[in-house]
KOLGU-152985 format. One line per 5 residues: number of its first residue (from 0); their letters; for each residue x, y, z of C-alpha. Coordinates in pm, 1 decimal. Layout:
residues N
NUM	A	X/Y/Z; ...;
end
This chain:
residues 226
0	XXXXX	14869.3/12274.6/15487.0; 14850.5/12344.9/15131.3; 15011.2/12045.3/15022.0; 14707.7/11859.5/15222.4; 14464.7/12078.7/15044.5;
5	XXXXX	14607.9/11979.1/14726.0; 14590.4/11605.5/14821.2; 14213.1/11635.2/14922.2; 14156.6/11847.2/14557.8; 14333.4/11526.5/14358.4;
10	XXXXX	14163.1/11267.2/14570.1; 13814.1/11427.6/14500.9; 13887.3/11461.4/14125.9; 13995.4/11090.1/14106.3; 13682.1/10985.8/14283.4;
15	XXXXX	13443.8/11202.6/14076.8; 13603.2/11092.8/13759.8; 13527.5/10681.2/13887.9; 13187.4/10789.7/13930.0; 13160.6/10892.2/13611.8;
20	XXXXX	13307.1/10632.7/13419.8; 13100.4/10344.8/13640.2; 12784.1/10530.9/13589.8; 12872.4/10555.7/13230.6; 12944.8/10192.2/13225.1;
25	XXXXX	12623.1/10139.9/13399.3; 12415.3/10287.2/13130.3; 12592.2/10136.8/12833.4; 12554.1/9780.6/13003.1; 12215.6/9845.6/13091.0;
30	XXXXX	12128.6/9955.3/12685.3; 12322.8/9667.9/12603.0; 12086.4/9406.4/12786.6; 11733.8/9599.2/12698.8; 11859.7/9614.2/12305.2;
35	XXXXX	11906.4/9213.7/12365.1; 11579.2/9168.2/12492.2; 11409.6/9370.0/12306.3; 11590.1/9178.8/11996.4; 11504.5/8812.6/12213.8;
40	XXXXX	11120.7/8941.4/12200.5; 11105.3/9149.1/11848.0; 11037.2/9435.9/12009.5; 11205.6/9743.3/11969.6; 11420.6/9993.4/12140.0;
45	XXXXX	11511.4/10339.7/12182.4; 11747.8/10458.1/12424.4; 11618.7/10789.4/12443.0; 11280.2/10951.6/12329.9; 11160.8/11317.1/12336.8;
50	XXXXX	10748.5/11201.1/12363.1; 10752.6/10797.1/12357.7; 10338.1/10831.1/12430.5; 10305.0/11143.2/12163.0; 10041.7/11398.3/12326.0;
55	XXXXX	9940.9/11138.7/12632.8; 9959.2/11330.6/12983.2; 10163.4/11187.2/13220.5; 10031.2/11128.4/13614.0; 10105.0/11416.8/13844.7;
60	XXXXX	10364.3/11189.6/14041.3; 10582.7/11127.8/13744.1; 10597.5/11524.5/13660.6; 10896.8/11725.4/13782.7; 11149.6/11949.8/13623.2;
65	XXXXX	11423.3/11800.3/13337.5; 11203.1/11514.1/13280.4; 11362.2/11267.6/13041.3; 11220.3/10959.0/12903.0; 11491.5/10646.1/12884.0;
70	XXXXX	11487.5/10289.0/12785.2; 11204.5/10304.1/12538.4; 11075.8/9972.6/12501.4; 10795.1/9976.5/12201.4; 10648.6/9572.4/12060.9;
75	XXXXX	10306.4/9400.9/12068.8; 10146.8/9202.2/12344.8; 9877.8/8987.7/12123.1; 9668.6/9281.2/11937.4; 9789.0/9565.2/12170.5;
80	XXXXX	10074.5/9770.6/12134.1; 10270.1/9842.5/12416.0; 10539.3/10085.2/12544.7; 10765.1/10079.5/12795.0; 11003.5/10268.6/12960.5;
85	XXXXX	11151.4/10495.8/13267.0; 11073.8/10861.3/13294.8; 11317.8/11053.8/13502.5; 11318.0/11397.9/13625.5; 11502.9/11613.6/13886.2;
90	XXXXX	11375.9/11545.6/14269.9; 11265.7/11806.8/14489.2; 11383.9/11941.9/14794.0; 11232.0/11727.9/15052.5; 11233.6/11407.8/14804.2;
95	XXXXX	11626.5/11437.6/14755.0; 11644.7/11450.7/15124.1; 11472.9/11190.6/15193.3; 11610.5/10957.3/14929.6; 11917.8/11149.4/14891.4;
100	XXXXX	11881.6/11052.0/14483.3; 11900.5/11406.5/14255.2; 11675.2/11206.9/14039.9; 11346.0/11043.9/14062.1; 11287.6/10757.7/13830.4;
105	XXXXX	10914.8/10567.2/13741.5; 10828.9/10319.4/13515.8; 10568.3/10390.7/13253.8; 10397.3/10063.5/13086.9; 10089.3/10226.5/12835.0;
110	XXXXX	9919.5/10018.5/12612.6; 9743.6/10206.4/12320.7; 9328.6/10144.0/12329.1; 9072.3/10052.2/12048.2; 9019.2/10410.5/11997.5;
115	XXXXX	9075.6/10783.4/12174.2; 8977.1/10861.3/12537.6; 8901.1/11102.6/12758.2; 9125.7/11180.6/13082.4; 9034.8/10906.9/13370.2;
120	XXXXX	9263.4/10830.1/13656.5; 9147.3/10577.8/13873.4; 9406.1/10469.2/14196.2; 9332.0/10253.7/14531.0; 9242.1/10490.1/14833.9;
125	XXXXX	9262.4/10155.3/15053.9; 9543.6/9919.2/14966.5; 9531.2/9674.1/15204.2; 9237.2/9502.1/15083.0; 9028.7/9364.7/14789.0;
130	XXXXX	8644.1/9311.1/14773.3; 8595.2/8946.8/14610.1; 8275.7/8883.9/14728.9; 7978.4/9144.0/14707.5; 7615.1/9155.3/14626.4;
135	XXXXX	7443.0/9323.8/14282.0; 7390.4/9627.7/14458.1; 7706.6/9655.3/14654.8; 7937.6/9720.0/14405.0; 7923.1/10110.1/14366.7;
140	XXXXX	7944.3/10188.5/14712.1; 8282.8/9917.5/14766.6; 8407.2/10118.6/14475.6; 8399.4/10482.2/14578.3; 8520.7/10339.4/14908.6;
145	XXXXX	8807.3/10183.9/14787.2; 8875.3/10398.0/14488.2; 8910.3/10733.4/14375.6; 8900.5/10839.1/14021.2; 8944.8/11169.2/13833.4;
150	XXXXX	8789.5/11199.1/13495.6; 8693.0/11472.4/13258.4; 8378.7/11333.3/13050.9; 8098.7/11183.9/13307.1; 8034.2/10934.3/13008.7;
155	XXXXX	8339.4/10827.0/12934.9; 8381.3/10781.4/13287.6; 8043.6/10530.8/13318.5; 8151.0/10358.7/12983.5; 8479.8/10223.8/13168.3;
160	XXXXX	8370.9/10205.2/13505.0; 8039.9/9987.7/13434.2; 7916.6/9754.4/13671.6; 8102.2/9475.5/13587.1; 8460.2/9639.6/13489.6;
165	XXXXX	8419.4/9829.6/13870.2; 8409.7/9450.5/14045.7; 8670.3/9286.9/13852.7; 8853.6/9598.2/13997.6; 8745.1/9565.8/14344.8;
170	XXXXX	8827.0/9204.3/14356.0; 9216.9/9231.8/14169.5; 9493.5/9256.9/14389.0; 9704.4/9440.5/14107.3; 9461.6/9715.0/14209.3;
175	XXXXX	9679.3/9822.4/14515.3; 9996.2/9846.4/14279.5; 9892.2/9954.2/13923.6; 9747.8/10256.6/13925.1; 9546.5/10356.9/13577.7;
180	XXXXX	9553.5/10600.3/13367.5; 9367.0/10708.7/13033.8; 9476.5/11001.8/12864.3; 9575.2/11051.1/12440.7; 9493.0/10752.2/12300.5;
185	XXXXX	9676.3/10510.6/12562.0; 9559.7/10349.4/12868.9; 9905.0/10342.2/13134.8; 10054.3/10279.9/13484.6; 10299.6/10388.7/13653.4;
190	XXXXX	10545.1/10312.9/13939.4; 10852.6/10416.1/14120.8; 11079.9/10216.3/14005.8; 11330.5/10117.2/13684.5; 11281.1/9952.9/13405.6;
195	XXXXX	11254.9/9561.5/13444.7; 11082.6/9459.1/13092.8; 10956.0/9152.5/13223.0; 10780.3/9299.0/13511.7; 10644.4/9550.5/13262.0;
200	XXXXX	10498.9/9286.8/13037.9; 10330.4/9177.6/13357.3; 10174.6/9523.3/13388.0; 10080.6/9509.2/12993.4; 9893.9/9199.8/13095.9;
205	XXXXX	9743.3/9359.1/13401.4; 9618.6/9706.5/13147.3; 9563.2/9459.6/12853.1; 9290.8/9219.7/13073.0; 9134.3/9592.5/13182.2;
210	XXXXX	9105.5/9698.4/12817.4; 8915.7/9338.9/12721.9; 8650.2/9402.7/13012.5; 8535.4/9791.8/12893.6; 8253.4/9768.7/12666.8;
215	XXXXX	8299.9/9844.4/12340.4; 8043.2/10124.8/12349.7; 8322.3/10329.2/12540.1; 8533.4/10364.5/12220.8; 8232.7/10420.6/11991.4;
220	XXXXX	8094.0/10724.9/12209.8; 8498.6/10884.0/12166.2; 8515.0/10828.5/11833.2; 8593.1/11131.5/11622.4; 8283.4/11274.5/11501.9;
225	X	8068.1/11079.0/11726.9;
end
């Protein structure tokens, strides 16, 4: 019996020591093929970064306890500067069992705005449609239907959300996936998922098109000393 016991002890430590030494192979691979594209694209990486989006606040999803940022992906998309990259952190109870992953991981894409903002969180309520057709007047109503949005200055909030920014939200599919977020000086979405960088420079795009529709009175009304 003990000799069994001793079998099942040296089989365990072989097999935890594999794990270890493929995940570690995972990660240097994986650093290995962001630094290339990131070197393909003259961007630049980081493979680890205490605050990649300095005092930004992160979306209540992508919170949780030993939260690390990975894969830092920082370049420019046209005039915008972008950053990329996967925030981890430690899964709960009922998230571990149903994934049975010990760690959560989301991709952050944030592109840094014209000037500072105020906290605004806008996500789809109803994902399985768009709007692309509506009248003058029927644009405020669609949106509060379809969206809901969190913000903490009422003008800030009107700046972004004008008339015109709110339909061009109601009528893009990316709606349902990419989730916004304002908060530092960054504008950012998130997802659960890893990094792919060419997926995230799809996002950019996606934040990037958003930023070129807000008037430019929204920046001027945040400006410091304004």
């Amino acid at each position: 019996m003990e000799g069994v016991l001793a079998v099942i002890a040296l089989v365990a430590v072989v097999v935890s020591a594999g794990a270890i030494t493929v995940a570690a192979h995972f990660r240097t691979e994986r650093s290995s093929e962001m630094r290339a594209w990131a070197r393909e694209h003259g961007w630049h990486y980081t493979e680890h970064h205490p605050r990649p989006l300095e005092d930004a606040v992160l979306p209540r999803p992508v919170h949780g306890e030993h939260a690390r940022a990975q894969h830092v992906l920082t370049g420019r998309r046209g005039q915008y500067l972008v950053t990329a990259f996967e925030h981890t952190h430690t899964a709960s109870a009922p998230d571990r069992r149903g994934t049975g992953r010990a760690r959560q991981t989301y991709r952050v894409v944030a592109v840094r705005t014209p000037g500072p903002v105020a906290e605004l969180e806008i996500r789809r309520r109803d994902l399985a449609t768009t709007v692309p057709d509506h009248g003058p007047g029927d644009v405020d109503p669609a949106f509060g239907t379809a969206f809901h949005t969190v913000g903490s200055d009422d003008e800030f909030t009107r700046s972004v959300l004008d008339h015109d920014t709110a339909a061009w939200l109601l009528a893009d599919s990316r709606s349902r996936s990419l989730p916004v977020r304002f908060t530092g000086d960054y504008v950012l979405t998130w997802a659960p998922m890893g990094l792919d960088p060419d997926r995230a420079l799809t996002a950019a795009d996606y934040l990037i098109e958003l930023l070129n529709r807000i008037p430019a009175q929204a920046w001027q009304r945040r400006a410091p000393g304004a």
